[in-house]
C-alpha positions as semicolon CSV with decimal commas, in nm:
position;residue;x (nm);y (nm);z (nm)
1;X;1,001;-0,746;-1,854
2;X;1,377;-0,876;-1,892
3;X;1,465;-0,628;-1,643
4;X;1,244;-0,804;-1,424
5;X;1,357;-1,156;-1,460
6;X;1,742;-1,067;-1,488
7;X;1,629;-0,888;-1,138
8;X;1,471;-1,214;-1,007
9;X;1,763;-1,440;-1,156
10;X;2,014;-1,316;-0,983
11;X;1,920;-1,130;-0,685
12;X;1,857;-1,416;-0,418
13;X;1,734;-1,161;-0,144
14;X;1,488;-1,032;-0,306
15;X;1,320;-1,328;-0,488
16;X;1,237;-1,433;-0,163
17;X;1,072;-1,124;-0,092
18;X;0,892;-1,103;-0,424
19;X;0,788;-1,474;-0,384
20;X;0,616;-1,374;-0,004
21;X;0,472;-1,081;-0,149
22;X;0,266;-1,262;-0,407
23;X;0,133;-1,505;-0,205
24;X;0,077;-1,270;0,108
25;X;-0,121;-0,996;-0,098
26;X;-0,318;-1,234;-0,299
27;X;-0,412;-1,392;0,064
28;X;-0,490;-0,975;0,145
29;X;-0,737;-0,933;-0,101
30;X;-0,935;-1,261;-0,014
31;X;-0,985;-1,135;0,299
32;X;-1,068;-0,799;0,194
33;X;-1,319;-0,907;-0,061
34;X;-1,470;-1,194;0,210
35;X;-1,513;-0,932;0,497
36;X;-1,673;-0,621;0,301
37;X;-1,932;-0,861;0,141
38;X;-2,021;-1,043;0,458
39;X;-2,060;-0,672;0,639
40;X;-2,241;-0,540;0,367
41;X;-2,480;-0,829;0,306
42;X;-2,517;-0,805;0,668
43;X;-2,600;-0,475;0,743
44;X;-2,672;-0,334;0,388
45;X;-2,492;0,057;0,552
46;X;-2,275;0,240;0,393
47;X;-2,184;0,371;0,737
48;X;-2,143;-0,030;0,841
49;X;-1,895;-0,081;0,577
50;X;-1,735;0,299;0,656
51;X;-1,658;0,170;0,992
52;X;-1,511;-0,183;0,910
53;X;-1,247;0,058;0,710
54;X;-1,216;0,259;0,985
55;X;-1,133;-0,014;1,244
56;X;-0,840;-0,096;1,007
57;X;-0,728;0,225;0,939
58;X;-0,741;0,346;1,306
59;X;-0,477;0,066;1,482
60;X;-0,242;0,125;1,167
61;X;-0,235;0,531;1,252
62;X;-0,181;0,433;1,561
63;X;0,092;0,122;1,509
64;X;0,272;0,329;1,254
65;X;0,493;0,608;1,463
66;X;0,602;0,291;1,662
67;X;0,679;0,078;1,369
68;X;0,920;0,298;1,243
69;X;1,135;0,335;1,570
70;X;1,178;-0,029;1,576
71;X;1,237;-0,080;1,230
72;X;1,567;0,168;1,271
73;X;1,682;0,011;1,629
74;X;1,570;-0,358;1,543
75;X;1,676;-0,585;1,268
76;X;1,405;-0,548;1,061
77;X;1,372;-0,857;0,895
78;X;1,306;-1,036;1,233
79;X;1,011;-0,767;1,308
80;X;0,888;-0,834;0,927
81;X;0,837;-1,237;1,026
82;X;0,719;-1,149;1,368
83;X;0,388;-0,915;1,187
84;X;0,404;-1,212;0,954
85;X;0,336;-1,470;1,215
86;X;0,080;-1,240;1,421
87;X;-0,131;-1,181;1,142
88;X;-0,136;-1,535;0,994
89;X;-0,285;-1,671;1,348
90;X;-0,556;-1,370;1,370
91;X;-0,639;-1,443;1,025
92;X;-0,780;-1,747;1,083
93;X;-0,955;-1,604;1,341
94;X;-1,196;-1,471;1,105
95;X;-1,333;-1,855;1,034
96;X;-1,416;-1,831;1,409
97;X;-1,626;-1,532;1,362
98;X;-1,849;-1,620;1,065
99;X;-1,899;-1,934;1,232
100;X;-2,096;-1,796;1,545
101;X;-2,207;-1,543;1,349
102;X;-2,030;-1,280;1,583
103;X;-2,016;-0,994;1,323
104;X;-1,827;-0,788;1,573
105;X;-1,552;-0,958;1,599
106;X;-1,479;-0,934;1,235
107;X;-1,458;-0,573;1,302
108;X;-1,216;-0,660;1,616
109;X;-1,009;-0,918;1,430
110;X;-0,971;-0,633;1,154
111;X;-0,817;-0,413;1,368
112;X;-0,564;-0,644;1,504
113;X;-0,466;-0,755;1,121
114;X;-0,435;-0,410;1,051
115;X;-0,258;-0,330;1,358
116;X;0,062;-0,549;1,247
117;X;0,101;-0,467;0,938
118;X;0,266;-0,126;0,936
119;X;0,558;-0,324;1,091
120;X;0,554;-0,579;0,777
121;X;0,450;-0,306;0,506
122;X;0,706;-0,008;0,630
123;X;0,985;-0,275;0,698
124;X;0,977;-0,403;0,342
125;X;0,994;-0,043;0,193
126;X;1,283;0,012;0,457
127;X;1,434;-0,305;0,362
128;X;1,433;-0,275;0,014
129;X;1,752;-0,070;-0,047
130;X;1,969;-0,328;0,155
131;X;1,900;-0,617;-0,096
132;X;1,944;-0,383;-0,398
133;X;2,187;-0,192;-0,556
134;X;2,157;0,163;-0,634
135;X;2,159;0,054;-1,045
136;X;1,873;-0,162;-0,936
137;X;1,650;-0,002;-0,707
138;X;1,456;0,156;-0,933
139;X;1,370;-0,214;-1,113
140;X;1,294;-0,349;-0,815
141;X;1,069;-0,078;-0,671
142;X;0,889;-0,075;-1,034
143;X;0,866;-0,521;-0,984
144;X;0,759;-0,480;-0,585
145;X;0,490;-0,227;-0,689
146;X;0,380;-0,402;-1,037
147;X;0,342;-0,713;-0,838
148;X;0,134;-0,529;-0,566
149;X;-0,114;-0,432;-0,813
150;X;-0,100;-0,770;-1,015
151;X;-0,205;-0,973;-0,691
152;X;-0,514;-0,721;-0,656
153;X;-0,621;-0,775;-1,012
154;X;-0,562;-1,168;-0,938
155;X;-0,666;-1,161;-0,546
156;X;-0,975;-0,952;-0,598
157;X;-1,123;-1,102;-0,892
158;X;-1,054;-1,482;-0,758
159;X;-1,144;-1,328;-0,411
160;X;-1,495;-1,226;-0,553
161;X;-1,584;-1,546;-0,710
162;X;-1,430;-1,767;-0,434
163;X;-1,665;-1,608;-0,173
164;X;-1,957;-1,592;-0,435
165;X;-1,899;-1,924;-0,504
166;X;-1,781;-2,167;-0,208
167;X;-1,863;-1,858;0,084
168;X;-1,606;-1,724;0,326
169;X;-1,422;-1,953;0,505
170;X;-1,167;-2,061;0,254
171;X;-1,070;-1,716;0,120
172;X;-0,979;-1,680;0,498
173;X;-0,819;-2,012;0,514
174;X;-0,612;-1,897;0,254
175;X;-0,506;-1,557;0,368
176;X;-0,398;-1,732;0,688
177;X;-0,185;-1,966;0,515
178;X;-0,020;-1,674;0,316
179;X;0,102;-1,520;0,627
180;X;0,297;-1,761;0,742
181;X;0,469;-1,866;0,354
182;X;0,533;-1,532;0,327
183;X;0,709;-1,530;0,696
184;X;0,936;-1,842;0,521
185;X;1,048;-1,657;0,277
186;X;1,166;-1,325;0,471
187;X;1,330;-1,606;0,690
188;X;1,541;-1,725;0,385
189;X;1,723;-1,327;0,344
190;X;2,053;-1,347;0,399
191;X;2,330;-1,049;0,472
192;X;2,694;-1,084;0,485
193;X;2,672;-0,850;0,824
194;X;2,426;-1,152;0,933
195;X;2,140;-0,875;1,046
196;X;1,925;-0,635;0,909
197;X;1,944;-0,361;1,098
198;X;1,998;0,004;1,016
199;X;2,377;0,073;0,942
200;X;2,356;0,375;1,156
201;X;2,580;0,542;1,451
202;X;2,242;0,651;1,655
203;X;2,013;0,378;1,699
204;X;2,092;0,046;1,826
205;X;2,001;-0,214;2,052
206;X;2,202;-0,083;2,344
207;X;2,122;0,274;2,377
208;X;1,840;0,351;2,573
209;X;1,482;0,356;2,426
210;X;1,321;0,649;2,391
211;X;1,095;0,602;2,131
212;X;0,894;0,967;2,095
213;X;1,216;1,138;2,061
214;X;1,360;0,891;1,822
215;X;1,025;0,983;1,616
216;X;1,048;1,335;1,624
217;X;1,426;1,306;1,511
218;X;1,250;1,113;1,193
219;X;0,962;1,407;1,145
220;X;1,286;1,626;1,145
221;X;1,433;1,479;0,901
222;X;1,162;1,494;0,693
223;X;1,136;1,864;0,757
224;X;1,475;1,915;0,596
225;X;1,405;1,755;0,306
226;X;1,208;1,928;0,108
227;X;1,153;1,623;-0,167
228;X;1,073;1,398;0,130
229;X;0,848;1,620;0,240
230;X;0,659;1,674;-0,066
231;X;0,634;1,286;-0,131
232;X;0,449;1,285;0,200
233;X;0,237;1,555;0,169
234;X;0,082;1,462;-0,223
235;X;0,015;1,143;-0,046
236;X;-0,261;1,271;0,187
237;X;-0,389;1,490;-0,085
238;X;-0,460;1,177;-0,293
239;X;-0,613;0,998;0,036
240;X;-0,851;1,264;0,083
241;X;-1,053;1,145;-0,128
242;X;-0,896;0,779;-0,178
243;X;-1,001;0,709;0,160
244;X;-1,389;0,737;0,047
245;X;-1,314;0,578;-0,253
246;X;-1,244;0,253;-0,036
247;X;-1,596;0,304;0,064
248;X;-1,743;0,384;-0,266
249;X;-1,633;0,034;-0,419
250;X;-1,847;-0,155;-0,239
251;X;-2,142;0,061;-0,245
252;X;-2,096;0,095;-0,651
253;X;-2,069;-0,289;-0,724
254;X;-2,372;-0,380;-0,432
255;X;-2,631;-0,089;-0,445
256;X;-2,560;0,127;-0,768
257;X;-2,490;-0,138;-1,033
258;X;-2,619;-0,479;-0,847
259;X;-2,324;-0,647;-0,887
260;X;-2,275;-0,808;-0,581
261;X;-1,979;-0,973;-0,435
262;X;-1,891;-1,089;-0,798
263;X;-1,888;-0,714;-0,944
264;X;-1,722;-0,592;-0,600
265;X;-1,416;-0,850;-0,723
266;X;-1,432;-0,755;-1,078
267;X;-1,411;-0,371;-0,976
268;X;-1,108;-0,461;-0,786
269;X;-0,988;-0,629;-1,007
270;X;-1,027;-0,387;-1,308
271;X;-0,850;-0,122;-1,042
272;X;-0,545;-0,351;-1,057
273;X;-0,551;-0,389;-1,450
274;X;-0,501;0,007;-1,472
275;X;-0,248;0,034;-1,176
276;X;-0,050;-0,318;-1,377
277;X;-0,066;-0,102;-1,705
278;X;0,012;0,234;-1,532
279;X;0,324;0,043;-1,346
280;X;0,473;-0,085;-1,629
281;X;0,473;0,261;-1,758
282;X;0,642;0,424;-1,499
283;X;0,925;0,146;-1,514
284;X;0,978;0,240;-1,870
285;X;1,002;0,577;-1,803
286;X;1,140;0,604;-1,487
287;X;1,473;0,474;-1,627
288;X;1,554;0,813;-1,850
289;X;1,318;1,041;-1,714
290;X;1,524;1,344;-1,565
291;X;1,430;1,506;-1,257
292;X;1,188;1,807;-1,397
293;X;1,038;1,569;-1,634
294;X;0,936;1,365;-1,342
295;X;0,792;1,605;-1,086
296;X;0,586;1,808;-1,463
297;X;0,431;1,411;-1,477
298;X;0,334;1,381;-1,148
299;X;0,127;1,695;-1,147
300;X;-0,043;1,578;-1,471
301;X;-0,079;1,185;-1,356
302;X;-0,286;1,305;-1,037
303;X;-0,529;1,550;-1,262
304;X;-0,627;1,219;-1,494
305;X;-0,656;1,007;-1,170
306;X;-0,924;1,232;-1,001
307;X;-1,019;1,351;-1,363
308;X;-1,114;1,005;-1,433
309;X;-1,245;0,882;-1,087
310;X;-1,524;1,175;-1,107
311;X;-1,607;1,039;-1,525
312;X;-1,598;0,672;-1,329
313;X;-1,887;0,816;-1,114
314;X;-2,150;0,953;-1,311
315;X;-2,105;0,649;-1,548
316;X;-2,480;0,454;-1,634
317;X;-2,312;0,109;-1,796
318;X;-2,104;-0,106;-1,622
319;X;-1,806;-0,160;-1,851
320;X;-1,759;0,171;-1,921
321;X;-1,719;0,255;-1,539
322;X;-1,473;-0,022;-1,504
323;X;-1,289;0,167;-1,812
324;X;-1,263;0,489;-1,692
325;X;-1,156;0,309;-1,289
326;X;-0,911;0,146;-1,476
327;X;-0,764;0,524;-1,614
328;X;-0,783;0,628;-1,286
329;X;-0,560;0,390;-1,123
330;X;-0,303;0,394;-1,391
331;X;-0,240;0,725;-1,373
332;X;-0,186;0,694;-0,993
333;X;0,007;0,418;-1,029
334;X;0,252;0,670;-1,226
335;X;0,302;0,878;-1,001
336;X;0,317;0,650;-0,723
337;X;0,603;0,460;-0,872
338;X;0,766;0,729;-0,985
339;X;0,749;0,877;-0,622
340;X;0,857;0,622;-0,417
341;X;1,160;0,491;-0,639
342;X;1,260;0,862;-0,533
343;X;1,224;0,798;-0,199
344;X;1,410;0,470;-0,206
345;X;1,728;0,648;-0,367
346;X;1,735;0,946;-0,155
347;X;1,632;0,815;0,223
348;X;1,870;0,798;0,472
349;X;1,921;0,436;0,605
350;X;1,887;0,537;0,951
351;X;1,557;0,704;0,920
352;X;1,397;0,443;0,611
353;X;1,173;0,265;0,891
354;X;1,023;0,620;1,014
355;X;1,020;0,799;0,690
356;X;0,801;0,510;0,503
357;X;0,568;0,440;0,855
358;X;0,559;0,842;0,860
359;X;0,417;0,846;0,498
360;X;0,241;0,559;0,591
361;X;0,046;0,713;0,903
362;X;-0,030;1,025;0,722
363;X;-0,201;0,842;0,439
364;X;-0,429;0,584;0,653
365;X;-0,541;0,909;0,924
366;X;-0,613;1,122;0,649
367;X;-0,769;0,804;0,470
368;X;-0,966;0,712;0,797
369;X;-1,149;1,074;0,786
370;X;-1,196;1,061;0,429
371;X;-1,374;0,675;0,501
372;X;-1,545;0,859;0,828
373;X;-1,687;1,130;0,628
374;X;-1,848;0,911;0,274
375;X;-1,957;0,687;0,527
376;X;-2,146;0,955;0,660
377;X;-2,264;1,141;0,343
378;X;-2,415;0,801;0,231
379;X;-2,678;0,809;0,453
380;X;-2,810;1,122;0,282
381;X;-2,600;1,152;-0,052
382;X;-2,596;0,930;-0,381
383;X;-2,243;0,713;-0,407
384;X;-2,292;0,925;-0,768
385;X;-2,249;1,270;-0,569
386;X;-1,987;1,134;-0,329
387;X;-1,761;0,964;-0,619
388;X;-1,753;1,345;-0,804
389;X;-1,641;1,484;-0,454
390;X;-1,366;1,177;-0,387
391;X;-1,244;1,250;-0,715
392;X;-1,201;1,623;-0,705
393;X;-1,059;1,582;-0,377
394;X;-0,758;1,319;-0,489
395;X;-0,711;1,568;-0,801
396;X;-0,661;1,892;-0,566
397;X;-0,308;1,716;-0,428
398;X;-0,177;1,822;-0,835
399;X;-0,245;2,244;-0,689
400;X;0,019;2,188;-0,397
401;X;0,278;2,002;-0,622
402;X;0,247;2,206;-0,920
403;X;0,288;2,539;-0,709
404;X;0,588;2,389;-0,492
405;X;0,767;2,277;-0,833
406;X;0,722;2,625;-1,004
407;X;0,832;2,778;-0,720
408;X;1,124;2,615;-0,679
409;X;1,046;2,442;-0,376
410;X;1,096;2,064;-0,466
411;X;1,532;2,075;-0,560
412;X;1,640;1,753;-0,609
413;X;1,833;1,630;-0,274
414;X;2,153;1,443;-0,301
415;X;2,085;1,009;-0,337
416;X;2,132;0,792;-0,001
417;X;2,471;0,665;0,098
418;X;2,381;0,291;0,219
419;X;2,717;0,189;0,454
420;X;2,552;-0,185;0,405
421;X;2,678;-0,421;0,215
422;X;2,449;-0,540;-0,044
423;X;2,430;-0,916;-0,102
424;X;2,280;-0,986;-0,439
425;X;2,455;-1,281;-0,554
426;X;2,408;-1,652;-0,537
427;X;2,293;-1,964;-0,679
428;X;1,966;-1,829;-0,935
429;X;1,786;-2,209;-0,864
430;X;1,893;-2,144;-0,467
């Protein structure tokens, strides 16, 4: 924790960006709560609620391989406010929707949310390195993270009792006004170069777009690398089944346990406790761990997560299956911090935007066809019997890392040389 707030003290940059992430994600998980309970309650399908994931998931697979090209030609904090702006005007949007009780549209205006924010989400992974230093980067990574999974134990339990309480409209209100404080405070970074943009001698504004090849030249880097790679590839192991388990929540808190949009916030919100817990972990650790140690607890993290997501499942009391979801996200959150403060040190600056939209993309497709397929399986399969599966499935991602790191396959690449200039000091009360 004094890691944390010497971090925020002195490093001007990236208070801001802490301060626009809190607000922003707690603004997320309104709207997230708000739209799966009015779809559910509307509809009472799994499948329904399947395909409101899947109209998010879909424009973000698609948004992501162009995301990345512009986040290593542009100045990235300018595309950050732009997704910032975009989504804060479709948000309210939904307010529209409930109010001419045009259910479809929710689904459109989900898709266009979603559509933006690979260019917000990727940019502030790509960002990150440029407003920290390299003895730093792993404390901030461990604070952006921590804070992530803080505003969805805060967002999604508020979120649930907000909409149970007072109905829809003002959780959107809310995430609309998010959108734009969070675009206020990307506006307040500051660089001695005066941009953002990739310190790089192959992509710039001048040179001629041509944005396939430029993303190819990013999958080829990742190629090379075999770390990189790896990172990437656990990923869509764990969203094999993570992608149902988006699903799953719902259907657990409204037709297994009866919870309604109250237990769908407190599920949520017991997710975040274990990822909170499991993040403050990996800070601890991740500052003497040594390079074998790391990649020995990553296989072991994901065999608890699915481990305890298939327990979570067959579970006949309601506290208890918050308790094991809470073990289950902890461990994740392990591994996940662990794994991208990794990918923050050793990243190339010109290729940050399309490595992290790369990882990105890979997670929501392979996400979108694990939503696609419990969606499916719900109309003739227990949430019980789909849960077991979804856990086994996010466990299996452990049997590729274990075998590449006893066979050698996972050396530990040289760390990132960042040409920019890091600009970390400044008034702690500016």
């Amino acid at each position: 924790m004094a890691g944390f707030g010497a971090l925020l003290a002195r490093n001007r940059n990236y208070r801001y960006t802490w301060l626009g992430q809190i607000v922003s994600e707690v603004g997320d998980h309104f709207n997230n709560i708000a739209v799966l309970s009015l779809v559910n309650e509307a509809t009472h399908s799994g499948f329904a609620v399947a395909a409101l994931m899947m109209s998010r998931a879909i424009p973000a697979v698609l948004a992501g391989p162009l995301a990345g090209v512009m986040l290593d030609r542009f100045d990235r904090r300018r595309i950050m406010i732009t997704s910032d702006l975009i989504r804060g005007v479709v948000a309210l949007g939904f307010i529209y929707a409930i109010g001419q009780h045009q259910l479809w549209l929710v689904y459109v205006l989900s898709a266009l949310l979603m559509g933006a924010s690979p260019f917000f989400t990727s940019g502030r992974s790509a960002i990150l390195p440029s407003i920290a230093t390299k003895d730093e980067i792993h404390t901030a990574n461990s604070l952006t993270q921590t804070t992530g999974w803080l505003t969805l134990t805060v967002g999604a339990y508020f979120g649930g009792t907000m909409v149970a309480a007072f109905g829809s409209t003002q959780a959107f209100l809310f995430n609309s006004l998010s959108f734009f404080i969070s675009a206020y405070c990307i506006f307040q970074l500051r660089k001695a170069s005066g941009h953002f943009r990739a310190e790089d001698r192959g992509l710039n504004e001048t040179k001629v777009a041509r944005p396939w090849h430029e993303y190819r030249e990013g999958l080829n880097y990742m190629s090379k690398a075999p770390l990189i790679l790896g990172i990437a590839l656990i990923a869509v192991g764990w969203a094999s089944g993570g992608g149902a388990a988006q699903v799953l929540f719902t259907l657990f808190s409204e037709q297994v346990f009866k919870k309604g949009a109250q237990g769908l916030g407190q599920l949520w919100g017991m997710a975040g406790v274990g990822l909170l817990i499991g993040g403050f972990i990996g800070n601890q650790i991740g500052k003497w761990i040594s390079f074998e140690a790391y990649k020995r607890t990553v296989f072991f993290c994901y065999l608890l997560h699915g481990g305890a997501y298939v327990v979570f499942s067959q579970m006949q009391y309601w506290g208890w299956a918050l308790f094991f979801m809470a073990v289950s996200r902890g461990a994740v959150a392990v591994s996940s911090l662990l794994n991208w403060s990794n990918l923050l040190k050793h990243v190339d600056d010109r290729y940050r935007g399309r490595v992290f939209s790369t990882i990105e993309t890979m997670n929501w497709s392979t996400m979108m066809i694990s939503m696609l397929a419990a969606g499916l399986a719900s109309q003739n399969h227990s949430a019980r019997i789909i849960g077991a599966v979804s856990g086994l499935l996010s466990s299996s991602t452990a049997i590729f890392w274990g075998w590449a790191n006893w066979t050698g396959k996972l050396p530990e690449p040289a760390v990132s040389e960042d040409d920019a200039e890091v600009e970390i000091h400044g008034d702690p009360t500016g």
